[in-house]
N, C-alpha and C positions, 0 to 999 in steps of 0.2 A: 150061572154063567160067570164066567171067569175072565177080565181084563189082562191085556199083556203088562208081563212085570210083575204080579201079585206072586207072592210067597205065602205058602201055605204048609205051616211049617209042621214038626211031627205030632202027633195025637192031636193035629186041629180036625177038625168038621167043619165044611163048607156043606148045609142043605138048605135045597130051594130059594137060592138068594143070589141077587145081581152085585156083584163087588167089578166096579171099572179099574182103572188101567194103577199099578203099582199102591195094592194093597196089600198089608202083611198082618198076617193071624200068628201067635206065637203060643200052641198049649193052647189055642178058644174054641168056641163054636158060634160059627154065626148061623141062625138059622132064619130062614122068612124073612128078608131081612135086603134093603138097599143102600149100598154100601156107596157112596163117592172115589175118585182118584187121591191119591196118598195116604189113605187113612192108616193107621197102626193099632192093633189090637196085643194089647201085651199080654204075658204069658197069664193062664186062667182066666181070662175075661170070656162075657156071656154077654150073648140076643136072648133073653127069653121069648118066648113067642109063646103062648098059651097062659091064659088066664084059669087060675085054681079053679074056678067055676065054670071054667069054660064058655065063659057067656064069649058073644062078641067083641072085640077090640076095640076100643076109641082112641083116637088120634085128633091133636090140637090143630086145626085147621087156622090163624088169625087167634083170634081171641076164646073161639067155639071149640069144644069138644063134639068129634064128630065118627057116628057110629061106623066102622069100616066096614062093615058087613061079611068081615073077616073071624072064623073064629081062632085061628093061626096068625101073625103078625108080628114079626120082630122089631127093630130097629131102624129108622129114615137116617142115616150119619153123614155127613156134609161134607165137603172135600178138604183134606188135611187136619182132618180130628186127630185128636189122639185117644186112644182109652187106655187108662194104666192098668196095670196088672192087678188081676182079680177085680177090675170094672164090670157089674152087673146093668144092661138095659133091659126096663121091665117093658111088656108088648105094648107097641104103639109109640115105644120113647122116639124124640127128634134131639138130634145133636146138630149143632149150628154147624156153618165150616169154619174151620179153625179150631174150633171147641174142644175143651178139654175134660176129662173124665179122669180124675186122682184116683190113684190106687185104690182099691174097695172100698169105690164109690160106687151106692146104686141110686142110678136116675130112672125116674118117673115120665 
């Protein structure tokens, strides 16, 4: 689902993923994936969503690592992130709002 305002720009991929109101993908792919209002995904960046093993996803709950019962799972990204170009999120990452993600940086 798609917020109004969001640009989704050429060779992106938007699958199975909630992106609210005036988010922009540039060259990404967000996949499984819930997205906040203003975010930026600059050109080449990635949601991973599946673990090499395939096992299920965990996600930081507080302090807990907690089993999502998910074996697909991409990114929680908080409202007005930015992720830079060629910014990798591996499954289950949470980005704060405001949050920043440097050019080929991959977060956990």
């Amino acid at each position: 689902m798609l917020g109004e305002g969001c640009e989704i720009g050429f060779t992106s991929e938007v699958a199975r993923s909630y992106l609210r109101e005036n988010v922009g993908a540039h060259h990404a792919y967000v996949g499984d994936s819930i997205i906040d209002s203003g975010v930026n995904f600059g050109a080449f960046s990635v949601t991973t969503n599946l673990r090499l093993d395939k096992k299920n996803i965990k996600v930081t709950i507080k302090e807990d690592r907690v089993d999502s019962g998910r074996s697909k799972l991409g990114a929680i990204v908080g409202k007005k992130a930015m992720i830079g170009s060629g910014g990798k999120l591996m499954p289950g990452c949470k980005i704060d709002p405001e949050g920043i993600v440097m050019p080929n940086e991959v977060r956990k």
